[in-house]
C-alpha positions in Angstrom: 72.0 6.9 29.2 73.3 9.7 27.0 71.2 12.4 25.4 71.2 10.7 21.8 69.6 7.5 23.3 67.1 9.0 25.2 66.2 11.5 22.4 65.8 7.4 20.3 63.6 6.4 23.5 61.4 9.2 23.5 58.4 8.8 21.3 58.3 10.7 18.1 55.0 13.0 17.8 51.9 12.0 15.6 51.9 13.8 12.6 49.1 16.2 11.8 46.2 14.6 10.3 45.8 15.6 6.3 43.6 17.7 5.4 41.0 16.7 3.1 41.1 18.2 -0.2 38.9 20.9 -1.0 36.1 20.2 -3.3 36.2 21.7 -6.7 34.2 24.4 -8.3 32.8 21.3 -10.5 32.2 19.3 -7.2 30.0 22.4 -5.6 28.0 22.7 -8.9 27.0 19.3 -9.0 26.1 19.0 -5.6 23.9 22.4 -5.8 22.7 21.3 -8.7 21.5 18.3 -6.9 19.8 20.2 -3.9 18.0 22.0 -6.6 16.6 19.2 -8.3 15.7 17.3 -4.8 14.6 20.5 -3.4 10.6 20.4 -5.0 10.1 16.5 -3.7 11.7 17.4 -0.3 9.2 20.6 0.1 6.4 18.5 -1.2 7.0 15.4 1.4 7.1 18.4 4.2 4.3 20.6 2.9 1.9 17.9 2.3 2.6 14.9 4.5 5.0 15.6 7.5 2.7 19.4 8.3 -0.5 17.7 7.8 0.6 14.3 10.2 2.1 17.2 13.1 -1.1 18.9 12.7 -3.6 16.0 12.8 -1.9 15.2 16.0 -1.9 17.9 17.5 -5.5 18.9 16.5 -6.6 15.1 18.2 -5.7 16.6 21.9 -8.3 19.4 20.7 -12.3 19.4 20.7 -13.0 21.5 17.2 -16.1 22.2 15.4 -14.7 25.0 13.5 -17.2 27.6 14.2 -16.0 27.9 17.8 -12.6 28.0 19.2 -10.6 25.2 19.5 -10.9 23.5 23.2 -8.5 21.4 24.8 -9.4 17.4 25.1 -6.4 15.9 26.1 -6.6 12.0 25.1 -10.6 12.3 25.3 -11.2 12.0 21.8 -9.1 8.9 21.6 -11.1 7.6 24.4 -14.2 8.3 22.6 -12.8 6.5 19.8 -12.0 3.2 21.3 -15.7 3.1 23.6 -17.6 4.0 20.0 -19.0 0.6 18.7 -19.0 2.6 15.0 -15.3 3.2 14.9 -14.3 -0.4 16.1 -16.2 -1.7 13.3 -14.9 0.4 11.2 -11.4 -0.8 12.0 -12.6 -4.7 11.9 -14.2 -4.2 8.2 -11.1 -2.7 7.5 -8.8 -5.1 8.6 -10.8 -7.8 7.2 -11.1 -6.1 3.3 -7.8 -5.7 3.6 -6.9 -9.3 3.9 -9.0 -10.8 1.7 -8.8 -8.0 -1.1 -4.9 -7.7 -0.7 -4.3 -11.9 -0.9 -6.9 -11.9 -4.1 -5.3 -8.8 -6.1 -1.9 -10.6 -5.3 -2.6 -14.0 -6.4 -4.5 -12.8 -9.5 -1.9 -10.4 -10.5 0.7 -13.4 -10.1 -1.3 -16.0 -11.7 -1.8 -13.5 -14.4 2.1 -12.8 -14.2 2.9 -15.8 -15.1 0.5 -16.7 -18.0 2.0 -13.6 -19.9 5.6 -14.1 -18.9 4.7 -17.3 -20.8 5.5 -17.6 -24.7 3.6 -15.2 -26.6 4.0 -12.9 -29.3 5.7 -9.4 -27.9 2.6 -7.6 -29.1 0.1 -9.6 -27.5 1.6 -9.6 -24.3 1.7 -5.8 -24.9 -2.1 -5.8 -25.2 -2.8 -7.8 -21.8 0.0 -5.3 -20.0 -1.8 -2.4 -21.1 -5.0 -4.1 -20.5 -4.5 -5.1 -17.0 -3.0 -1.6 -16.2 -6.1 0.7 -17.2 -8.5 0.3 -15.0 -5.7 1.8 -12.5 -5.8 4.9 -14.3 -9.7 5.5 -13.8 -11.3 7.2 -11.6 -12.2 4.9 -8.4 -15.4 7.0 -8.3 -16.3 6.5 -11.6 -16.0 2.7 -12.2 -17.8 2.5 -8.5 -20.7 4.0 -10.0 -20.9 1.9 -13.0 -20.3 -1.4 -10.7 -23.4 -0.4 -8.4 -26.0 -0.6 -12.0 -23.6 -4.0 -12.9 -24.1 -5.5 -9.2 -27.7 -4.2 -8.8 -29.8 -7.0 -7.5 -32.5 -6.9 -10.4 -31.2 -5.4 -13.5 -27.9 -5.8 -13.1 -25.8 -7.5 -15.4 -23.8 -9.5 -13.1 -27.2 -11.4 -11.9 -28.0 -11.5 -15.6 -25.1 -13.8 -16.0 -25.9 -15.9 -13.0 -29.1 -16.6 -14.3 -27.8 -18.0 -17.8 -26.5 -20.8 -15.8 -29.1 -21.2 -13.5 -27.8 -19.3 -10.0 -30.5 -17.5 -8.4 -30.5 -13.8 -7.7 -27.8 -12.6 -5.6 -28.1 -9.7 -3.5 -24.8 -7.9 -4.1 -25.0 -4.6 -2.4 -27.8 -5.3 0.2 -26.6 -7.9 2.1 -23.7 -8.0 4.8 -21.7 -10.9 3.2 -22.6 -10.0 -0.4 -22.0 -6.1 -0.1 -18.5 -6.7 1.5 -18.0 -9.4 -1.5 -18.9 -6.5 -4.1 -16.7 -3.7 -2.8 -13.6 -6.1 -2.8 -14.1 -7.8 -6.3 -14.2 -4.0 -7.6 -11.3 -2.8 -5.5 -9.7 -6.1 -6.7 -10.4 -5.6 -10.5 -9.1 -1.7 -10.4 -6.0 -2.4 -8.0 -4.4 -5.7 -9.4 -2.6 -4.1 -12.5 -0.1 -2.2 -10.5 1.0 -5.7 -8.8 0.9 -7.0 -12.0 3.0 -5.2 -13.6 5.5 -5.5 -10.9 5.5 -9.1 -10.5 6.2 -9.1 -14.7 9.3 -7.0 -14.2 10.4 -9.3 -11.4 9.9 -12.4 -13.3 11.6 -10.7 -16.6 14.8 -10.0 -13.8 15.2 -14.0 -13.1 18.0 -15.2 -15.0 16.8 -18.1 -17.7 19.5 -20.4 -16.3 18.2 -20.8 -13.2 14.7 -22.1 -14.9 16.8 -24.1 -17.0 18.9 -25.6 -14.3 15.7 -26.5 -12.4 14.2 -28.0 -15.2 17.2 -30.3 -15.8 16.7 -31.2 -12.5 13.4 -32.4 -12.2 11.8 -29.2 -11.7 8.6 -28.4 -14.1 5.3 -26.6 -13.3 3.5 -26.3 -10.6 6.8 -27.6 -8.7 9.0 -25.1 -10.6 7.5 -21.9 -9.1 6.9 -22.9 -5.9 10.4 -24.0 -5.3 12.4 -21.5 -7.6 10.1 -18.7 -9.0 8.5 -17.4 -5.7 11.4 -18.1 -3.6 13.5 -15.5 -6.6 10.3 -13.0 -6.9 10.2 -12.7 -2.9 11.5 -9.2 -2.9 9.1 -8.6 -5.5 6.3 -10.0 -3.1 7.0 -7.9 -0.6 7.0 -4.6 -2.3 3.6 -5.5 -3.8 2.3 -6.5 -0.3 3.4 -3.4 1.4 2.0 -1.1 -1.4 -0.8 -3.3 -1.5 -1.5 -3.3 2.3 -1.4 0.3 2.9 -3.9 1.7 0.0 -6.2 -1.0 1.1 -6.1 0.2 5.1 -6.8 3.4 3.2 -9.9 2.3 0.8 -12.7 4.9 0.7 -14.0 5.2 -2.2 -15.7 2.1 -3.2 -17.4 1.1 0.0 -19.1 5.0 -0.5 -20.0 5.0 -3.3 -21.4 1.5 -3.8 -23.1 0.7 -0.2 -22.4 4.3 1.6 -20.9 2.0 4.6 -23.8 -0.3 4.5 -26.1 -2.6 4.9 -25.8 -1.4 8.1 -21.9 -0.5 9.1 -21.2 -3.7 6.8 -18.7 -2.1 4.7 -17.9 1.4 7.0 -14.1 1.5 6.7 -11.4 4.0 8.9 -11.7 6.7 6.5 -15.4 6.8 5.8 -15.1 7.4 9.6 -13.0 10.0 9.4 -14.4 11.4 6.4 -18.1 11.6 8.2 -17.0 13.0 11.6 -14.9 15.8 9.6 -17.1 17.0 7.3 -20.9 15.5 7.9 -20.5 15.9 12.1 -17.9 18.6 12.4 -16.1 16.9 14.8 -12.2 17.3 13.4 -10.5 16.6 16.8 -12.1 12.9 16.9 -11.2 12.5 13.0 -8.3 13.1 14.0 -7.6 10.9 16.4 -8.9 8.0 13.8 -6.9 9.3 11.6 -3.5 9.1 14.4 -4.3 5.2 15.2 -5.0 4.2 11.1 -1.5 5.7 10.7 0.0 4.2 13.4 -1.7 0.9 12.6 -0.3 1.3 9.1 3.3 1.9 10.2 2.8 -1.6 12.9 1.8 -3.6 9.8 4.9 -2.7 7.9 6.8 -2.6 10.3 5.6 -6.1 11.5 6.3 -6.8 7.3 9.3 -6.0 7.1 10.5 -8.1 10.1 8.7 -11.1 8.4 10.6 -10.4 5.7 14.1 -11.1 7.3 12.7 -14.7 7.0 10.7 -15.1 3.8 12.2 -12.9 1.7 15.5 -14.0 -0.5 17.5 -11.8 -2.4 19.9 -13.0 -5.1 
């Protein structure tokens, strides 16, 4: 074989890879100007959620009354958690407001939706958005005080109405059944505009052909949004669940204010717990540890959500 073939034989080296291209001076101003503009919310996510959830568990392995030192626990304050009959109620009353109030402020918000998404003149649907999206605004504490004088058992007005058509007195906020009743109507009644007005944007986002298709089809009513609008507003459904979900795991304020945890530990939810071993017993490491399982409980819901959601929900 002569030189000139085997130089044809012999493999030809890889050229060197190209260089990228160097970004401009208007490329590193936009992205700087970027990282300054992201820079506050980044801080503020670290500063105020990812320090405070590294500090609460850390200071759950710690026995702390803040007057003394701090005093390493280990896992004894979760231990004292879960053999506590107070704390496992809690987290049962919890749980259960957080079913029933989450599936009643979604099926009013929807139901509600859908009436305004109806035909109606632009302003008065304008009215019912702005309406339905007040009470959000308030103060939780505030319209909790005002609901304890309308739910009161003798002079309040909600009784008062009962009576016109001939119900009998109904103990609202001293009873198990009715004072669990009370705290999720007015959770309900503050809470439901925000779904509301996401299920309106998610409905205004379904094409009109599709509707008009259906109806050409067969498909009117009641058979119409079971089969085309919910199946179309899933994604919608599931942000609104999730949102909804985790502020009612959370729910403080109207249980306090209107029954202080009571009759009893009726209506004692996870952060009344928390709030009462922090600040009325000075026992911080065990509020924290409550604190550790409601936030792990909250990410095994959505978590558990969102892999539901890989069935239920379709996107178009």
């Amino acid at each position: 074989m002569t030189n000139t073939q085997i130089q044809a034989v012999r493999p030809r080296p890889a050229a060197p890879p190209a260089s990228a291209p160097k970004p401009s001076a208007r490329d590193r101003g936009s992205r700087l100007l970027a990282t300054l503009f992201l820079a506050p919310t980044i801080v503020g996510i670290v500063v105020f959620t990812v320090v405070p959830i590294a500090g609460s568990i850390v200071l759950s392995l710690f026995r702390w009354n803040v007057i003394d030192d701090p005093s390493f626990a280990g896992a004894a304050n979760y231990r004292e958690v879960f053999s506590d009959s107070t704390d496992l109620v809690s987290f049962r009353n919890t749980l259960v407001f957080m079913v029933f109030a989450v599936a009643l402020q979604l099926l009013i918000a929807l139901v509600l939706a859908l009436a305004v998404n109806g035909r109606m003149p632009v302003w008065l649907r304008s009215v019912f958005r702005s309406a339905f999206f007040f009470p959000l605004v308030l103060s939780s504490a505030s319209i909790s005080v005002v609901m304890k004088y309308l739910f009161n058992q003798d002079f309040g007005v909600v009784n008062w109405l009962l009576a016109l058509v001939g119900i009998a007195p109904v103990p609202w906020l001293t009873s198990e059944n009715g004072a669990m009743t009370a705290v999720v109507l007015v959770y309900v009644w503050q809470q439901f505009g925000f779904s509301f007005l996401l299920f309106v944007g998610g409905l205004n986002n379904i094409p009109k052909e599709i509707h008009e298709a259906a109806a050409l089809d067969g498909a009117t009513g009641l058979r119409k949004h079971l089969t085309v609008t919910l199946p179309l507003l899933s994604p919608t459904l599931l942000v609104a669940s999730v949102v909804g979900i985790i502020n009612a795991l959370q729910v403080f304020e109207q249980p306090y204010v209107l029954t202080n945890g009571g009759p009893g530990d009726s209506t004692r939810t996870v952060v009344m717990v928390i709030y009462e071993n922090a600040f009325e017993q000075l026992r911080f490491g065990e509020a924290s540890a409550v604190g550790v399982l409601l936030f792990v409980l909250i990410m095994a819901v959505t978590a558990l959500q969102f892999r539901l959601s890989r069935r239920f929900v379709h996107y178009q």
